[in-house]
Structure formats: structure tokens, C-alpha cells
C-alpha positions as CSV (number, residue, x, y, z in Angstrom):
1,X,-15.3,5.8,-38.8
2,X,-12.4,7.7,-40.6
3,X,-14.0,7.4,-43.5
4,X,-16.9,9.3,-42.1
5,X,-16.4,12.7,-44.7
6,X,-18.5,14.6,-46.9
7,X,-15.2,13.8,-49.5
8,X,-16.2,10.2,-49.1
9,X,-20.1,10.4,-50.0
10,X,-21.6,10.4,-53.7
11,X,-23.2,13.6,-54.4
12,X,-26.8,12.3,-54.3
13,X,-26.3,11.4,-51.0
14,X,-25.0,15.3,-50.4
15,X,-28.3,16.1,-51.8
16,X,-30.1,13.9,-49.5
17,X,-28.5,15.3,-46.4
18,X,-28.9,18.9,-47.7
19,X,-32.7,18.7,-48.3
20,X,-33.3,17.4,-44.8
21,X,-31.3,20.5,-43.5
22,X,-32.8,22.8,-45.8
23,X,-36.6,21.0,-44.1
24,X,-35.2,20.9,-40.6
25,X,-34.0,24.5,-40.8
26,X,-37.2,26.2,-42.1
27,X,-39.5,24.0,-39.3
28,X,-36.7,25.4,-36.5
29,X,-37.6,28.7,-37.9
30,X,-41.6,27.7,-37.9
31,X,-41.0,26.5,-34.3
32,X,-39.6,29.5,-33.2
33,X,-42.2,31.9,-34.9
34,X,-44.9,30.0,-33.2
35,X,-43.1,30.5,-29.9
36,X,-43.4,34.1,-30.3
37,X,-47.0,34.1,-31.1
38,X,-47.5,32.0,-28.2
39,X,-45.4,32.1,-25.1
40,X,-43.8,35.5,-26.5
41,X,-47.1,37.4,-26.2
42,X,-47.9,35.9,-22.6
43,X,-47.4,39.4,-21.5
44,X,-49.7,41.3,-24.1
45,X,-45.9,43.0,-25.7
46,X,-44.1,41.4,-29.0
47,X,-40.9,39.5,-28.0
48,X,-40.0,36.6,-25.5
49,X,-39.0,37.6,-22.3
50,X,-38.9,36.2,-18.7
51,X,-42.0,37.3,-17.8
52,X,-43.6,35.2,-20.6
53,X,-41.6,32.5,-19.4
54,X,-42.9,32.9,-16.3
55,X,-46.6,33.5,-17.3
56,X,-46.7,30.4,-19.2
57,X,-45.5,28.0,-16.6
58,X,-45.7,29.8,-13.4
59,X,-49.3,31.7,-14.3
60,X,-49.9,35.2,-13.2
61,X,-51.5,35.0,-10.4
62,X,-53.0,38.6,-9.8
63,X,-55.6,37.5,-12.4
64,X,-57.7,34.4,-14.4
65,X,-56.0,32.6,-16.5
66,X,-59.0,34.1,-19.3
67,X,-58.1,37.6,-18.2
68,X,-53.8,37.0,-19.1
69,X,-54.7,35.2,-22.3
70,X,-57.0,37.7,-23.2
71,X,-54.3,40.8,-22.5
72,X,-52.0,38.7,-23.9
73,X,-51.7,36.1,-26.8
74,X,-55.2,36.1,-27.3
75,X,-55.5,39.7,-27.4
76,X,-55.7,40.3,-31.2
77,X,-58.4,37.4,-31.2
78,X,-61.3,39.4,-29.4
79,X,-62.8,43.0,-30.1
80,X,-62.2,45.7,-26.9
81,X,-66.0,45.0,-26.1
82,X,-66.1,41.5,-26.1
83,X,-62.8,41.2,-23.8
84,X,-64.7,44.1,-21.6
85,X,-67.2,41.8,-20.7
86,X,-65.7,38.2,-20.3
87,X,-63.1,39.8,-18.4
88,X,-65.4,41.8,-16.0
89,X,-67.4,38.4,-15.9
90,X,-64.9,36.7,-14.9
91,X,-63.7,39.4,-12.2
92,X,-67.3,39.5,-11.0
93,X,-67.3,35.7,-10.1
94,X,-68.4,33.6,-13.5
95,X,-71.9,33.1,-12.5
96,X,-73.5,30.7,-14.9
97,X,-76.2,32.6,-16.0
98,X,-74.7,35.4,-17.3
99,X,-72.5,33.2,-19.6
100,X,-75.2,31.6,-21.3
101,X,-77.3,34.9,-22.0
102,X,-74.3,37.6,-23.1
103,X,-70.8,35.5,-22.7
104,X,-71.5,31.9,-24.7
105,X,-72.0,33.9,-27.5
106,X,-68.5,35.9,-27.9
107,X,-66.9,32.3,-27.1
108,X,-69.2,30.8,-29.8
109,X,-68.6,34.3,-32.2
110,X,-65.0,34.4,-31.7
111,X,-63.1,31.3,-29.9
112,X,-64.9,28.3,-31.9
113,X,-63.3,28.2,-35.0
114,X,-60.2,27.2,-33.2
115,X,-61.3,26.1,-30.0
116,X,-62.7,22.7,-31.3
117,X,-62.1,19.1,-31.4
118,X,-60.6,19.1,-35.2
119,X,-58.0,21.9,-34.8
120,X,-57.0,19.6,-30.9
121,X,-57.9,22.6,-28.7
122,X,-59.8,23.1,-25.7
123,X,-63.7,23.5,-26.2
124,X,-65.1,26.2,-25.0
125,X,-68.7,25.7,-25.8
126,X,-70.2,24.8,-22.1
127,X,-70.0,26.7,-18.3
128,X,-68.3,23.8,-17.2
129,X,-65.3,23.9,-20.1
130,X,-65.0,28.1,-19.5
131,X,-65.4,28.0,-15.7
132,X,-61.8,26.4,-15.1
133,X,-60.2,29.2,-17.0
134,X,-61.9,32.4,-15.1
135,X,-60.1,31.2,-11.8
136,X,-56.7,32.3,-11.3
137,X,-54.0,32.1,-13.5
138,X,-51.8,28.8,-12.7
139,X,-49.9,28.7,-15.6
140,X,-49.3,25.3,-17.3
141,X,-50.9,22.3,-16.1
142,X,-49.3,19.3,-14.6
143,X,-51.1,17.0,-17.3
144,X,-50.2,19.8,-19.7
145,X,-46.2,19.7,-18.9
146,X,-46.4,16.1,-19.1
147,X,-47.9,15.7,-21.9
148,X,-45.6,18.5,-24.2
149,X,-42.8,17.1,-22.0
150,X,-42.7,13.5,-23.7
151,X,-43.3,14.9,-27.4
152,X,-40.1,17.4,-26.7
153,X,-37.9,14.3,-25.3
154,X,-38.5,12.0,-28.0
155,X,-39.2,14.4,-31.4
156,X,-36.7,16.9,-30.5
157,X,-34.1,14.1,-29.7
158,X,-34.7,12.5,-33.0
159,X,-34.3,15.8,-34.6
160,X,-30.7,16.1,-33.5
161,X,-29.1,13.0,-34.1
162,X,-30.0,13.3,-37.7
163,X,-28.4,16.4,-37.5
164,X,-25.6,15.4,-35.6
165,X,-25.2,12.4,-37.8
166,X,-24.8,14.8,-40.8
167,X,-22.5,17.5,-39.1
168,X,-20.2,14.2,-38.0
169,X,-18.6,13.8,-41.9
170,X,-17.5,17.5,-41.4
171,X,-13.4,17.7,-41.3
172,X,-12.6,21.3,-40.6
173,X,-13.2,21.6,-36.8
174,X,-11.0,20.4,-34.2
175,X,-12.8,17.1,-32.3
176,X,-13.7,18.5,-29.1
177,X,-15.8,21.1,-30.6
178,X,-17.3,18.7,-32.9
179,X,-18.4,15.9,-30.0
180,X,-19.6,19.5,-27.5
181,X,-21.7,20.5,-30.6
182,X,-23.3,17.4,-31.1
183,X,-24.1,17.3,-26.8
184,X,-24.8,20.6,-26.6
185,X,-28.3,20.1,-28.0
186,X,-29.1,17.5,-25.7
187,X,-27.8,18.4,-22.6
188,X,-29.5,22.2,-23.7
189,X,-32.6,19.9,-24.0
190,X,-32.5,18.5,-21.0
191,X,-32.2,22.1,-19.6
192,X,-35.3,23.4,-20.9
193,X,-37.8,21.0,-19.9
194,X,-36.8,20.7,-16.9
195,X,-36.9,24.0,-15.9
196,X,-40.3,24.2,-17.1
197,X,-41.1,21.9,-14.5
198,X,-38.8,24.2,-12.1
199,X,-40.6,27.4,-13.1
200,X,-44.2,26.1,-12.3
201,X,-42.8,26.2,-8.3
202,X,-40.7,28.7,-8.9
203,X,-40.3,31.7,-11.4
204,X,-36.9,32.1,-10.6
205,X,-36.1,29.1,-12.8
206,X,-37.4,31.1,-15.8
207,X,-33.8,31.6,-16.9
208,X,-32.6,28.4,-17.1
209,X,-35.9,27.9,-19.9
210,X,-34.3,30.6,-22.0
211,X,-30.9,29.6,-21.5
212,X,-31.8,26.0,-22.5
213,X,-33.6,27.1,-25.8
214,X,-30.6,29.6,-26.8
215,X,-28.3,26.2,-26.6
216,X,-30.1,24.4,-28.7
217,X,-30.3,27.5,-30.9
218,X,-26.5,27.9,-31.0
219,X,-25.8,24.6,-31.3
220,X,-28.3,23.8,-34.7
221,X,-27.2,26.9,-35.8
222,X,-23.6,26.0,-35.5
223,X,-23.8,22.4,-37.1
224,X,-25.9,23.5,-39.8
225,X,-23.6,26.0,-41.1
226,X,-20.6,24.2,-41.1
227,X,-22.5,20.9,-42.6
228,X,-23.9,23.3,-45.4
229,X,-20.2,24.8,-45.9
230,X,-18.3,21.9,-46.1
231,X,-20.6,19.9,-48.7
232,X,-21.1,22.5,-51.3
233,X,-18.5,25.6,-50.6
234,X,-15.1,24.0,-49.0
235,X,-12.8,22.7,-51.6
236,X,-11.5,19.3,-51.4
């Protein structure tokens, strides 16, 4: 394991672990844009915050879940009009009728190209698949949480010990920061999804979600920049 430094390793092999950081970095990046165009516009404003946090897990409960999405993420999806009228549907109890004469056809018009089987998204093409979503706003599901619970444990996990592998040949840092880096992203990990699960009882946990995500953050952030440095700037 002493052996374990960038000094040691051919140059090809420098290459190898600098493409997969170059890769890793811009998908980190791609994760956290999608974040923002997801969770961060929970609320209808640009930006994560709390209350995003808390709509997304907890729900807003002073309205359907259709009515949050619609003021919020899904806002820039729909004309004025058309979110006029599923919203005041929905407020005016989701009777079946009306849905299939004036509000199947806004879904068909507007929501189908993404709401579909291919693109892995919920259909929206019958009363019974758009009824669920005019009740009140519950935030995330317990299948739901589950389900983006297990793909976080095990893809995010293998993410970092890759990356930790790679930041382990660096030199310049004293040993106790190197092993807190490497668990930092873990334990941050950790962190976050559980206090998703925390924040769907209670939205005082929201916090802890964005505390979780800024430690993995800092800690990627962090190993990257000194992996990148010492393989191509830091002299021998």
C-alpha cells in the first residue's frame, strides 16, 4: 500500500483514471442540474430550498398533488388556460366526466409525450391514472422512496469508491483528511436518504437532506481536485 502514488503509475493508467473523473464530474454536474429542474422548482421559484425539500417528500398539503406540480416543476409544461382548468377540476372534486370531455385532452395535448411507458413515467391517459394525483399533496410515495432509495445506496456507493480509490495514490495531504474525505461521502450518503424517509413524517428533517447532499458535494469536490492536481500539475 506504500506504493499506492500517482508517482508509481504509468501515464496511461493517469489517463485512465483522469477520463473517468472528467465522466464522473460532468454526470455530478448533470445530477445536480436535474435536481434543480426537479425538486428545486417544487415551489414554482428557481433554486433549491427547504421548502422544496419539503414539498417533495413531505407534500403540500393545502393542495393536490396536480395543483403543486402544476405551480411548480411542471409549470412551464402547461399554458395558463390549461392549468386554469385541471386545477379548478381538480379543486371542484375530479368528477369523471368532466375529465373525459375538456381535461383528457390537455393531459393527451400536453403531458403524453413524456408521461408514457417508453420515457418510464407515469401514464396519464385514464380517470383512474389522473384521479390519485388531484387528492392532496403527500409528497413522495412509500413505494416511490423505496424504490429511488436502493438505486442511491448501491449506484451512488459505487460511484465513490472509484473515486476514493483514485484520490487514495494522492501524497500531499496529511492521512486523517485523506481517510475523512474518502467517509465523508458515505456517511453524507447515508444522511440524505434517510432523512428523506425522516421528512415524509416530518418536515423538520428537511435540513438534514440538504446537509447530506452539500457533504457529498464537498467531499467529490474535494477529492477530485486534489486527484486532478497531483497527476498532471504537482511536480515529482
Amino acid at each position: 500500500m506504500q506504493n499506492w502514488k500517482f508517482t508509481n503509475i504509468s501515464t496511461s493508467v493517469k489517463v485512465l483514471f483522469t477520463s473517468y473523473m472528467i465522466v464522473i464530474g460532468i454526470g455530478y454536474m448533470m445530477a445536480f442540474t436535474q435536481i434543480l429542474f426537479t425538486h428545486g422548482m417544487a415551489d414554482g421559484k428557481i433554486g433549491l430550498s427547504v421548502d422544496d425539500i419539503v414539498y417533495s417528500y413531505y407534500g403540500n398539503r393545502n393542495g393536490s398533488l396536480i395543483e403543486n406540480k402544476l405551480n411548480g416543476s411542471m409549470k412551464e409544461n402547461a399554458s395558463d388556460e390549461e392549468r386554469f382548468k385541471i386545477i379548478k377540476w381538480a379543486r371542484e372534486g375530479a368528477d369523471e366526466e368532466t375529465f373525459n370531455n375538456s381535461i383528457k385532452p390537455i393531459f393527451e395535448n400536453t403531458c403524453s409525450a413524456c408521461h408514457n411507458a417508453e420515457m418510464g413515467l407515469p401514464e396519464f391517459n385514464t380517470y383512474e391514472s389522473v384521479k390519485h394525483i388531484s387528492e392532496t399533496d403527500n409528497g413522495a410515495s412509500f413505494a416511490s422512496l423505496t424504490r429511488v432509495s436502493h438505486i442511491h445506496l448501491f449506484g451512488i456507493a459505487f460511484i465513490f469508491m472509484f473515486v476514493g480509490l483514485i484520490f487514495s495514490f494522492t501524497t500531499g495531504i496529511p492521512t486523517w483528511l485523506k481517510a475523512s474525505a474518502i467517509a465523508m461521502p458515505y456517511v453524507s450518503q447515508v444522511l440524505d436518504i434517510a432523512s428523506w424517509w425522516l421528512t415524509k413524517f416530518d418536515p423538520a428533517f428537511a435540513w438534514l437532506v440538504m446537509i447530506g447532499g452539500a457533504g457529498m458535494a464537498i467531499a467529490f469536490a474535494f477529492m477530485w481536485v486534489v486527484s486532478m492536481y497531483e497527476m498532471w500539475i504537482k511536480k515529482a
